[in-house]
C-alpha positions as CSV (number, residue, x, y, z in Angstrom):
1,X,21.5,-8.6,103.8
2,X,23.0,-9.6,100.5
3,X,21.2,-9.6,97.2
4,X,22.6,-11.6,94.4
5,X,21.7,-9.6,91.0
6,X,23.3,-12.4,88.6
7,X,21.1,-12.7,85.9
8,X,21.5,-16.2,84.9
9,X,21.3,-19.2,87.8
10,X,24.2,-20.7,89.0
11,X,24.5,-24.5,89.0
12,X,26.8,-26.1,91.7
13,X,28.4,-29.0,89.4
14,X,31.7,-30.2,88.4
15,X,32.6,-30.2,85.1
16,X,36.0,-30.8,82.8
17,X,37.4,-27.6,81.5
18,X,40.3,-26.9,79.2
19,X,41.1,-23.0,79.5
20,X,44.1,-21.7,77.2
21,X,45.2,-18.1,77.0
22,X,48.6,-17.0,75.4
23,X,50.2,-20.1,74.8
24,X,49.4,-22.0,77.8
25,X,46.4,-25.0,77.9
26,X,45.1,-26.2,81.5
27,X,42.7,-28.5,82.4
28,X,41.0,-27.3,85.6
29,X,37.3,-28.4,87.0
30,X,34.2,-25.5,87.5
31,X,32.5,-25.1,90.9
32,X,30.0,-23.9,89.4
33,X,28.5,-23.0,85.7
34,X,25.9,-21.2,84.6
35,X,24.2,-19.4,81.0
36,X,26.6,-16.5,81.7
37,X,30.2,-18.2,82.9
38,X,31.9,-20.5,85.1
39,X,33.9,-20.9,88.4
40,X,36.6,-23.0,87.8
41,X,39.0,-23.8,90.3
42,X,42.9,-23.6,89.5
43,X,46.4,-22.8,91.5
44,X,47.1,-20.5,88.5
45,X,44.3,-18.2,87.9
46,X,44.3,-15.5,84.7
47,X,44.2,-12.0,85.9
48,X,40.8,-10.0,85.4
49,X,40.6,-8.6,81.6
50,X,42.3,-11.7,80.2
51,X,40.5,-13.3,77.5
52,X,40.5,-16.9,77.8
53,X,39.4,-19.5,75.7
54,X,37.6,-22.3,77.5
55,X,36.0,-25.8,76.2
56,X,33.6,-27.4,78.7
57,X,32.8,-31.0,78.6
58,X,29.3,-32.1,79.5
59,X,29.3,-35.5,80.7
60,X,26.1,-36.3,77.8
61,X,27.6,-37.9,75.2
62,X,30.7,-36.3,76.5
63,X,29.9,-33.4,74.4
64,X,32.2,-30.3,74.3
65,X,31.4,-27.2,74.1
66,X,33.8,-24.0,73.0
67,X,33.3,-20.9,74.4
68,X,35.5,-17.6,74.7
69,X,35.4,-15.7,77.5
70,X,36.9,-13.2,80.0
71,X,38.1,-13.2,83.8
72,X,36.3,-11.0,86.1
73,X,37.8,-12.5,89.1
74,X,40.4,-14.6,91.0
75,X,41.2,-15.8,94.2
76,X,45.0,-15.8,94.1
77,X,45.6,-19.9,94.7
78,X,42.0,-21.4,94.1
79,X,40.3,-20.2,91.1
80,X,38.9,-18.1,88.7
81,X,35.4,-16.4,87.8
82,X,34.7,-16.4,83.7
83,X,32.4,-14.4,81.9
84,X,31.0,-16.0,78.9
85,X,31.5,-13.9,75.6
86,X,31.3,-15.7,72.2
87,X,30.0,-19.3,72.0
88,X,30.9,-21.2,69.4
89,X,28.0,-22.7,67.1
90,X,25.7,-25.1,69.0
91,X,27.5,-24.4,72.4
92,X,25.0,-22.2,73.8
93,X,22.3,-24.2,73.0
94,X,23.9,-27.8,74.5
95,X,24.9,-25.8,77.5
96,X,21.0,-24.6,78.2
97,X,20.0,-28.1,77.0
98,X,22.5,-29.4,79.7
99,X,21.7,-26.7,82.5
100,X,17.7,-27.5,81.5
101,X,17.8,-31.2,82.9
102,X,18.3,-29.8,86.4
103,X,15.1,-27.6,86.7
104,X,12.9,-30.8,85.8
């Protein structure tokens, strides 16, 4: 029997996201999000230890949020898991604003 340790609940939902690293920009959709990073699904994953940064756009007010992060782990052909890092001012708090809505 599995456990899952994450410390931050992840929420199954499909969101825009714009990840650049080097000089490349790609818009992909997540699987899933949560407080501490996001599954987003691309042909063209980022090795683990790159440090991407990724805008998110919740569909309120189609509000973006910016938010640096790093890969932890691909699978080669569908997608990419991203630890969240640095948020940019406000992000962190739309994003648990956003995330909130789904526990009521």
């Amino acid at each position: 029997m599995s456990q899952d340790l994450r410390r931050y609940r992840r929420y199954p939902i499909k969101l825009r996201v714009q990840f650049s690293h080097t000089d490349r920009v790609v818009e992909v959709s997540s699987r899933d999000i949560s407080l501490g990073g996001v599954y987003v699904a691309t042909s063209k994953p980022a090795i683990p230890g790159t440090v991407i940064k990724l805008a998110v756009t919740l569909p309120e007010n189609q509000v973006e949020i910016r938010v640096a992060g790093i890969v932890v782990h691909f699978i080669a052909g569908r997608g990419m898991g991203v630890e969240f890092k640095t948020f940019a001012r406000g992000a962190r708090k739309a994003l648990t604003a956003y995330l909130d809505a789904f526990e009521a």
